[in-house]
C-alpha positions, 0 to 999 in steps of 0.5 A, spaced: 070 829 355 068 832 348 063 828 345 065 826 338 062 829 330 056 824 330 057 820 323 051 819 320 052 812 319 055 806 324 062 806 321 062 799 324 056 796 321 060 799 315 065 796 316 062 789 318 058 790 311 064 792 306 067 786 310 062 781 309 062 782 301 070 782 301 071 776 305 065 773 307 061 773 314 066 775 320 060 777 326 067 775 331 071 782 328 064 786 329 064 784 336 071 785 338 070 793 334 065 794 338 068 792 345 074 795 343 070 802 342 066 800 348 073 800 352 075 807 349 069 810 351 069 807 358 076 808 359 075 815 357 068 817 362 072 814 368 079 816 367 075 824 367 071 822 373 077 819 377 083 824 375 081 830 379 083 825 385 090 824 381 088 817 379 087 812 372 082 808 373 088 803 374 090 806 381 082 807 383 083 800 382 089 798 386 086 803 392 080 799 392 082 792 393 086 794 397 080 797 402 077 790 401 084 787 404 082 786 412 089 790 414 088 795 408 094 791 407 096 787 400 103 784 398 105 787 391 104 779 387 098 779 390 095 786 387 098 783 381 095 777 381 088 779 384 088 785 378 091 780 373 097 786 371 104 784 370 109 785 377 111 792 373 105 795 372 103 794 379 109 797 382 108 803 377 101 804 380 103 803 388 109 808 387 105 813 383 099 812 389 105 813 395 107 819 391 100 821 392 101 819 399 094 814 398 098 808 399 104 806 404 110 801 402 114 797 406 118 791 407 114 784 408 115 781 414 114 774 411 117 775 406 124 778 405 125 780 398 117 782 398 112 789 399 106 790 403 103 796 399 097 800 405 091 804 403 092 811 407 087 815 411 087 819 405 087 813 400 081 812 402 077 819 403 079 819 395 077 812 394 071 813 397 069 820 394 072 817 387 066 812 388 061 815 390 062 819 383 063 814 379 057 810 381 053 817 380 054 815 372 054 808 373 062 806 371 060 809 364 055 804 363 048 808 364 045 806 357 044 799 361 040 798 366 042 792 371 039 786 368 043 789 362 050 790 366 049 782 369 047 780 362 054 783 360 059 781 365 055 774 363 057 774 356 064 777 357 065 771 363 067 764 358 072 769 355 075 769 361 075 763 363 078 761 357 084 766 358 085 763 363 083 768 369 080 764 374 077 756 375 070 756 373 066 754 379 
């Protein structure tokens, strides 16, 4: 991934300053710019690391749950619902993965108008590789150590569960 022309300056922190003296104080609007290059930046590095396997990290994701399904099998909603993604991306995902011959389809037995998506042998020989590389650059995340990453999923937390995407424990 190219690296781009470093500013002499954090655009941010400007903007967060310039805003500050128009509107008066936003820390929220700051933090939101923030997470939202951050995801720039993540998206980037591991959609490099990914694609030489013909993957996004959409499908990288797919092919994972559906290693950690006991059969290597998952209905469509239920990828859907575990990934938090509409039926319709997940379709697009499941298809591209079968074209790529990473993934099998075929009808639900216990549902007659359901898909049952399964990782192939080759699916998981490029899940894994895939893995191994992107743990080797920590997902992007190598500013951080450990403490730092749990730290950050801790933080991120209340916002999901204020979205809605899980019953807190």
């Amino acid at each position: 991934m190219p690296k781009p022309l470093s500013l002499p300056f954090d655009p941010i922190a400007r903007a967060d300053a310039l805003w500050t003296r128009r509107w008066g104080g936003a820390p929220a609007m700051a933090a939101i710019t923030s997470v939202m290059r951050a995801h720039q930046i993540l998206l980037a590095e591991v959609d490099a690391v990914v694609k030489p396997y013909g993957l996004t990290f959409a499908r990288y994701e797919a092919l994972v749950l559906l290693t950690f399904a006991k059969e290597g099998e998952l209905a469509m909603s239920k990828i859907g619902e575990r990934l938090m993604v509409h039926p319709t991306s997940v379709t697009n995902t499941v298809d591209r993965l079968a074209a790529s011959g990473y993934v099998a389809k075929r009808p639900n037995p216990n549902d007659g108008r359901g898909t049952l998506a399964s990782i192939t042998a080759k699916g998981r020989e490029v899940v894994d590789a895939a893995t191994r590389e992107l743990m080797a650059m920590d997902f992007g995340l190598s500013a951080y150590d450990a403490e730092e990453c749990a730290e950050i999923f801790a933080m991120l937390r209340p916002l999901r569960i204020a979205a809605g995407d899980f019953e807190p424990e």
